[in-house]
C-alpha positions as a printed Julia matrix, in Angstrom:
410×3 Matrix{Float64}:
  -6.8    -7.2   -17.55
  -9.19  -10.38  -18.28
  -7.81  -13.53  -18.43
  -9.74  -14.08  -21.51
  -9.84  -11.56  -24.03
 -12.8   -11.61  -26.86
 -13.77   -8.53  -27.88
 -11.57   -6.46  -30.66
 -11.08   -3.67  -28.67
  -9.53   -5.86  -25.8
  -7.6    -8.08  -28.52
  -6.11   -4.73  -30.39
  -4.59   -3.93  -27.08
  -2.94   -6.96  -26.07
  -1.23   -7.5   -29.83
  -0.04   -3.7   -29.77
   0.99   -4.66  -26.08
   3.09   -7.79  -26.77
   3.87   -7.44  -30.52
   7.1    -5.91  -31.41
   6.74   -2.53  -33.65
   8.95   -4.09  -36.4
   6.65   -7.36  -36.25
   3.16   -5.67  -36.28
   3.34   -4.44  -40.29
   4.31   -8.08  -41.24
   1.16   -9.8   -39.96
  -1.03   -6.95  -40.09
  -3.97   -9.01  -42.6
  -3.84  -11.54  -39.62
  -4.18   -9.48  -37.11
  -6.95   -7.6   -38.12
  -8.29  -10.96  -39.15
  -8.32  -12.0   -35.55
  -9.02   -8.84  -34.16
 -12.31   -8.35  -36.69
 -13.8   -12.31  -36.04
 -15.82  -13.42  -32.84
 -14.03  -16.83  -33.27
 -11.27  -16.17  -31.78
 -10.26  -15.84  -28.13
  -6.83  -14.39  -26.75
  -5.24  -15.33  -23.37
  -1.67  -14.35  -21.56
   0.59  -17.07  -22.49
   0.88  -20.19  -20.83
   3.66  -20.93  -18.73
   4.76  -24.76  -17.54
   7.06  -24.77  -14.97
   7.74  -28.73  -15.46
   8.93  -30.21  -19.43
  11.88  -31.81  -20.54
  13.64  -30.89  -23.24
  16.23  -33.4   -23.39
  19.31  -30.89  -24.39
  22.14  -31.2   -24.36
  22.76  -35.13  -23.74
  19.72  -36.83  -25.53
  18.8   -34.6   -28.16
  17.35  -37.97  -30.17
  14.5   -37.84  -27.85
  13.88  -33.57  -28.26
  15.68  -30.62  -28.48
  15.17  -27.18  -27.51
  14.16  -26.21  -30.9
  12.02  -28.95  -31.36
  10.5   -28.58  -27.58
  10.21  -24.61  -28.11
   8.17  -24.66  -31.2
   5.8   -27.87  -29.93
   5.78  -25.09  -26.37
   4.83  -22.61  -28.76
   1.95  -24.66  -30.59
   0.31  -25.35  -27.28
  -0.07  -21.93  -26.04
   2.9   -21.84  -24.2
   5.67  -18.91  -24.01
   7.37  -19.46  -21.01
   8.79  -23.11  -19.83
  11.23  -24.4   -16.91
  13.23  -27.27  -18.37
  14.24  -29.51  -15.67
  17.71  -30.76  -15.35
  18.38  -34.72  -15.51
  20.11  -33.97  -18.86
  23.67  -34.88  -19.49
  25.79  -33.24  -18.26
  23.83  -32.14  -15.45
  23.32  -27.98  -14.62
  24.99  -28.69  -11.08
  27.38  -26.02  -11.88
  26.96  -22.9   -13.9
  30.18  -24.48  -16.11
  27.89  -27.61  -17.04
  24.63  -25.39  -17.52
  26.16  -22.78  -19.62
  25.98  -25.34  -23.03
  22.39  -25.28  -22.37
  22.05  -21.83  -21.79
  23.94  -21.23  -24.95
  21.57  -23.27  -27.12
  18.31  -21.98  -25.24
  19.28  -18.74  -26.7
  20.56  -19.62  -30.15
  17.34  -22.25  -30.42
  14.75  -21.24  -29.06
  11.52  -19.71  -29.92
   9.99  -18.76  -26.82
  11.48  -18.02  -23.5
  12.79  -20.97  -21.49
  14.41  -20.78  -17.86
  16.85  -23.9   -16.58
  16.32  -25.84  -13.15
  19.69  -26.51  -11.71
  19.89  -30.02  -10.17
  19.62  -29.77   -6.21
  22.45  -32.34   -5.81
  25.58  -32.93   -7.55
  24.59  -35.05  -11.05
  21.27  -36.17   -9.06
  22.82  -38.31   -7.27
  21.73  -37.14   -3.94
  24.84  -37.27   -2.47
  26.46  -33.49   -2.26
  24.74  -30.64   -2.73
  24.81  -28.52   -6.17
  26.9   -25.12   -6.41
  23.8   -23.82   -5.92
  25.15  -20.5    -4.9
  26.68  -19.89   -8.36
  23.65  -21.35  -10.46
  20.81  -19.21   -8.64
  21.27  -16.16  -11.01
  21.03  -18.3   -13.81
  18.26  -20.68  -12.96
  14.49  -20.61  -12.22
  14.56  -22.72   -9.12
  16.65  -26.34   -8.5
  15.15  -30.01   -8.99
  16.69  -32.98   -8.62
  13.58  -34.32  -11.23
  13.42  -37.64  -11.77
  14.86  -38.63   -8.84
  13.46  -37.91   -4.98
  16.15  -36.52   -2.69
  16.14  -39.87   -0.18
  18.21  -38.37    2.78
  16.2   -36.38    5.1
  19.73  -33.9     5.75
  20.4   -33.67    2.49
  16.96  -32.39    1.69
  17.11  -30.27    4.97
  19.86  -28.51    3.48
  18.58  -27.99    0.49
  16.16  -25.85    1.63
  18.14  -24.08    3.82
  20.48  -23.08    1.11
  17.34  -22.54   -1.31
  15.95  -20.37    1.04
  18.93  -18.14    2.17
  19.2   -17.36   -2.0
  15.22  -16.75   -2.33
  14.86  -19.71   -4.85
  12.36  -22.31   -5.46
  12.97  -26.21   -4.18
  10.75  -28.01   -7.58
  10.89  -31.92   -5.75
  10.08  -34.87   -7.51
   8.83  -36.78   -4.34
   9.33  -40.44   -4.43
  10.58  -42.78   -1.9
  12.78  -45.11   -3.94
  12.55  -47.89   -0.58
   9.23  -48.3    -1.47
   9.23  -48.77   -5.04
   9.96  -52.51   -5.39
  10.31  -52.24   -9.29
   7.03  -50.73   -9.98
   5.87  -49.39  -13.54
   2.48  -48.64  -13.04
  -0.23  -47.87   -9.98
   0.0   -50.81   -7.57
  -3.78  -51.26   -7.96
  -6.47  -53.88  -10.16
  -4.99  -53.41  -13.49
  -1.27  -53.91  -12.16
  -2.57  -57.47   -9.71
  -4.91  -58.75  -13.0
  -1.67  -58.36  -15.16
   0.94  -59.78  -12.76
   2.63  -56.45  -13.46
   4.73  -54.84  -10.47
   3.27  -51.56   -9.13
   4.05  -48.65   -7.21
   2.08  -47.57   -3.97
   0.41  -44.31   -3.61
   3.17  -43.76   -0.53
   5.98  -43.67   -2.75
   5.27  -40.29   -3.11
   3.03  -39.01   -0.61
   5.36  -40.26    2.57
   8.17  -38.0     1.2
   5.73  -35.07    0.3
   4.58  -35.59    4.32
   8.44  -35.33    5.39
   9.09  -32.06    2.72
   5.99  -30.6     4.44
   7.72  -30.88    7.55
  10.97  -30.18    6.52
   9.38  -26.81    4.57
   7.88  -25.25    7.79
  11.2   -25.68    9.79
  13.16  -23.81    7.2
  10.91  -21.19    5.6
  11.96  -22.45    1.83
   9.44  -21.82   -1.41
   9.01  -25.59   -1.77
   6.94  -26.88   -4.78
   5.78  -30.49   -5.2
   5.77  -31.69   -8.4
   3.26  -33.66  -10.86
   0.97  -34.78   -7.5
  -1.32  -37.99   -8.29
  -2.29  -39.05   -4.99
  -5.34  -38.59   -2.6
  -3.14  -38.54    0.13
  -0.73  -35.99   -1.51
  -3.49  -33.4    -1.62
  -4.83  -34.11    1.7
  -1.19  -33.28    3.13
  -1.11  -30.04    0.83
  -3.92  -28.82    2.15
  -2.99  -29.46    5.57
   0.6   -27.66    5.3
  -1.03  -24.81    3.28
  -3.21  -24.7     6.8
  -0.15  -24.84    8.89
   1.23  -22.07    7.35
   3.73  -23.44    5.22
   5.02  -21.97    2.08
   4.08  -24.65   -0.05
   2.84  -25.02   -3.66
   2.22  -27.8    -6.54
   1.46  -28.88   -9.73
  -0.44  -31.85  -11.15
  -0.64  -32.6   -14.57
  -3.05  -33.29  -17.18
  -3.34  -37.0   -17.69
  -3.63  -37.1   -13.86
  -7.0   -35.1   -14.29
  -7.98  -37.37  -17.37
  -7.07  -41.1   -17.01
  -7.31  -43.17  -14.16
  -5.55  -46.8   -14.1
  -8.84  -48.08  -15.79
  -7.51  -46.79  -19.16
  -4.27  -48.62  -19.13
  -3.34  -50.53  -21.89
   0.22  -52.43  -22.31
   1.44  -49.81  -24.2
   4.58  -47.65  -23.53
   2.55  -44.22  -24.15
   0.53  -45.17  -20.57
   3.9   -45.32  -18.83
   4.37  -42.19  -16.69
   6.07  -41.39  -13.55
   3.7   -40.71  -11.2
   1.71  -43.72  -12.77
  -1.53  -43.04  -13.44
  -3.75  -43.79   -9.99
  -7.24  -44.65   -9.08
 -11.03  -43.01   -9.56
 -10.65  -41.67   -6.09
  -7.13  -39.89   -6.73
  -8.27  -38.32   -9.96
 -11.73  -37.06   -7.92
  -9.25  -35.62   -4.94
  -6.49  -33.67   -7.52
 -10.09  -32.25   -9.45
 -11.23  -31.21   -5.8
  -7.67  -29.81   -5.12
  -7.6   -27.59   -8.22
 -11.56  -26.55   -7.23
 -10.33  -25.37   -3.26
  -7.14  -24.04   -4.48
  -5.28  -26.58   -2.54
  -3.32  -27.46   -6.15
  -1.72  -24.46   -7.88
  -1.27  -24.7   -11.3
  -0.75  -27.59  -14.28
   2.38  -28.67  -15.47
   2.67  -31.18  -18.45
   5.43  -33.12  -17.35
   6.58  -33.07  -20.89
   8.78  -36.18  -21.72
  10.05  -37.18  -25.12
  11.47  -40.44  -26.3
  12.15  -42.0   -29.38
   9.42  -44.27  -30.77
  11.91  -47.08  -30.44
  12.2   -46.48  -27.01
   8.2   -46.46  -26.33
   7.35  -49.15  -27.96
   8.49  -51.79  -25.51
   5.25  -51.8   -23.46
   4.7   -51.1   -20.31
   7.45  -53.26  -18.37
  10.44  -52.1   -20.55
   9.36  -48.71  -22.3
  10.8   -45.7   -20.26
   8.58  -43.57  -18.1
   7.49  -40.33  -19.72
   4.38  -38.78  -22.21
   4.12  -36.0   -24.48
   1.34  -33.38  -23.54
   2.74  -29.99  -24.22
   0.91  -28.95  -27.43
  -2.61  -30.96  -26.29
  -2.32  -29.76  -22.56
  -4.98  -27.05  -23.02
  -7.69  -28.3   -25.82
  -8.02  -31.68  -23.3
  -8.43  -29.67  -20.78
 -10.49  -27.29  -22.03
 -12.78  -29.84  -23.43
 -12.75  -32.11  -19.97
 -12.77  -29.64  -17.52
 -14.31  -26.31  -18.72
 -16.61  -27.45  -20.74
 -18.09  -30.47  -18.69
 -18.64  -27.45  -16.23
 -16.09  -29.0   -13.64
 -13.95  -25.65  -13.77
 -14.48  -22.24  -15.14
 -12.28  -21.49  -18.33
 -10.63  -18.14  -16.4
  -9.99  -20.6   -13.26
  -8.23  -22.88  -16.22
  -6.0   -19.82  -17.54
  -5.22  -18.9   -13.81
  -3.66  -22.55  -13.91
  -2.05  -22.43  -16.88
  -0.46  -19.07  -16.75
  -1.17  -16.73  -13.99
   0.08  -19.54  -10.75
   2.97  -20.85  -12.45
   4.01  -17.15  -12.95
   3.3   -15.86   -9.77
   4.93  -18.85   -8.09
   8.23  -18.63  -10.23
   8.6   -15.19  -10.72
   8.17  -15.12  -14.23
   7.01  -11.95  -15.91
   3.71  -12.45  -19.2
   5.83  -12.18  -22.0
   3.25  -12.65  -24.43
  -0.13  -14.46  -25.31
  -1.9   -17.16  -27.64
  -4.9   -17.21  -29.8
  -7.7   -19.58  -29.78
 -10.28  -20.88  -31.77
 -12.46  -22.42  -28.38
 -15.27  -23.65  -32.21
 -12.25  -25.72  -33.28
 -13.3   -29.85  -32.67
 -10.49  -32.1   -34.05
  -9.19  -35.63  -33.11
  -5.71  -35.74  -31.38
  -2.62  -37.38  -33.52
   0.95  -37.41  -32.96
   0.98  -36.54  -36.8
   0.5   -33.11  -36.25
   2.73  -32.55  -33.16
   5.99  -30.28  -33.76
   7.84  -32.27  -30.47
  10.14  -34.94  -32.02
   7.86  -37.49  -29.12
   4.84  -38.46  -30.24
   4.01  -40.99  -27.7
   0.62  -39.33  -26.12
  -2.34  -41.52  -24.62
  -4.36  -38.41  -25.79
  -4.17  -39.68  -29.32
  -7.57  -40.51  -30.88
  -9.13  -38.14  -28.31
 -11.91  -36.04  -29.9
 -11.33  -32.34  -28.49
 -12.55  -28.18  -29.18
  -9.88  -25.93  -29.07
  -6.66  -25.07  -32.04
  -3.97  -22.18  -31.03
  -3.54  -20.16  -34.12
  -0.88  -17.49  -33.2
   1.57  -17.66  -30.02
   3.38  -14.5   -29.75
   7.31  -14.58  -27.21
   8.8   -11.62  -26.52
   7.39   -9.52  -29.0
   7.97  -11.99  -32.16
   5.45  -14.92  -33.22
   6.78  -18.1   -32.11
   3.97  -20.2   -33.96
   1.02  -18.81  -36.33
  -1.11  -21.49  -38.29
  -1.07  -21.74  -41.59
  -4.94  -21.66  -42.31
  -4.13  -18.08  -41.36
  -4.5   -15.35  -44.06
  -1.12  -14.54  -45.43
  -0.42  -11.47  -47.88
């Protein structure tokens, strides 16, 4: 099947595919609505493979309710929560409250990480053995796995269960108290930075370390030159290697910083010449899919500026309209090759099945405000960005997990 669906014949198919019988009578005027006007376009639904969700242990900042229904207003019907939560999924007994709440809460599906190491703290590995039936891979996020055995292990275990290694890749010897790209912006502003080799060194050793074992090994949210170059290479070598880079990556450069906490991310936002290699990377192939790196906080929290505010955006419900609008339709990227990223390689890569699909109206231009976002973070350096694209219907496993309002209602 396309990867873009426009005709009615094409869109009657998928809804009768991925709609539940009982559902289809209640929202039949707005399905033929959508099924009778041009202006719409359907996809498979997205899948992101990297958000936080904050629950259980900081549900102040976002909550899988709150995170599902902002997933769902983006596109999205499938995400991969990662695991620095509290406590954290290091055992199934810790990850079973979350489990618990994903299904009570949530409106589309959403599949745990468990932590690599024992509470992240890189120290002892995970019962990884007892969480790999429950979990979508294992992630020590927010934190790089600093000892070379440690990680080695890892990925021997990983391997031996058939499970994905998801590494946040930073050297935390080389990070000196950094906040931002150690570039102009960070040496005209006296602000401490952190070097592109924070993260590419330990993507070099994982590259290494993911040949000698045979592990599925995923790097996440890349945002260096270097860190594609070394992709590429290992993909070369033969290793089983894949990775993710997110949108603001493929937007902003450190020329758009402003002493504000929503710039604060983690990779920081890098140079002209990074964004130009991770664009080239998702034109060769070298980078798989996009992840959103969804991160929550309180407004409180993010409005400290860029020394004090903690690291983390929101990007989950503008993810595909600022991509759409920077990428396909500036002709960098084809919108098909932008679905493949969005749904298709995060799938493949994770084992996740299409368990549903979104609907788009590509006409739609509108300005970006935190206003309208369902996440309970609404710190997003995409505000006041002038995009095309609205989702009007998500459809989860068979039920509708977000339909606008402007839609026609009996």
């Amino acid at each position: 099947m396309s990867l873009v669906l426009t005709s009615s014949a094409e869109k009657r198919k998928i809804f009768s595919e991925y709609l539940s019988p009982d559902v289809l009578p209640v929202f039949e005027d707005q399905l033929s609505f959508l099924i009778d006007s041009d202006k719409y376009t359907v996809f498979p639904g997205f899948c992101d493979v990297h958000v936080h969700f904050r629950e259980p242990g900081f549900s102040y900042k976002e909550t899988i309710f709150s995170g599902s229904r902002a997933a769902a207003h983006g596109g999205y019907t499938t995400v991969c929560t990662m695991p620095n939560l509290a406590p954290v999924p290091d055992s199934v007994e810790k990850l079973r409250k979350q489990l618990d709440i994903i299904e009570k809460d949530s409106v589309i599906e959403v599949f745990p990480y468990g932590s690599i190491t024992v509470d992240e703290k890189g120290q002892e590995l995970s019962d990884m053995e007892g969480l790999a039936p429950f979990v979508c891979g294992f992630s020590d996020d927010g934190h790089g796995v600093q000892k070379n055995r440690m990680m080695k292990s890892a990925m021997k275990k990983a391997a031996g269960l058939g499970k994905v290694i998801a590494a946040h890749c930073e050297d935390d010897s080389l990070l000196h108290g950094g906040v931002i790209h150690e570039g102009r912006y960070a040496a005209e502003h006296g602000i401490p930075g952190i070097c592109s080799e924070s993260e590419w060194k330990q993507i070099e050793r994982d590259a290494e370390l993911c040949m000698k074992t045979g592990v599925s090994y995923h790097v996440c949210h890349i945002s260096t030159k270097e860190s594609v170059q070394i992709i590429r290479e290992a993909k070369t070598a033969g290793a089983d290697i894949t990775c993710e880079t997110a949108p603001h990556y493929l937007v902003f450069t450190e020329d758009d910083l402003r002493d504000s906490g929503e710039w604060k991310m983690n990779p920081p936002l890098r140079t002209r010449d990074d964004r130009e290699a991770l664009i080239e990377g998702i034109a060769d192939g070298t980078i798989d899919m996009i992840s959103t790196d969804h991160a929550p906080h309180s407004a409180e929290e993010k409005s400290w500026g860029l020394l004090k505010s903690p690291f983390g955006i929101v990007g989950i419900e503008t993810s595909f309209s600022v991509l759409y609008t920077k990428l396909v339709k500036e002709g960098v990227i084809s919108l098909e090759k932008l679905v493949e990223l969005m749904s298709v390689s995060p799938r493949k890569r994770f084992g996740l099945r299409n368990n549903g699909f979104c609907v788009w109206d590509l006409s739609e231009e509108k300005v970006i405000c935190s206003e309208d976002f369902l996440s309970k973070g609404k710190s997003s350096p995409f505000c006041g960005m002038k995009v095309s694209g609205e989702c009007v219907l998500t459809v989860s496993g068979g039920k509708t997990a977000y339909i606008d309002k402007r839609l026609p209602v009996r």
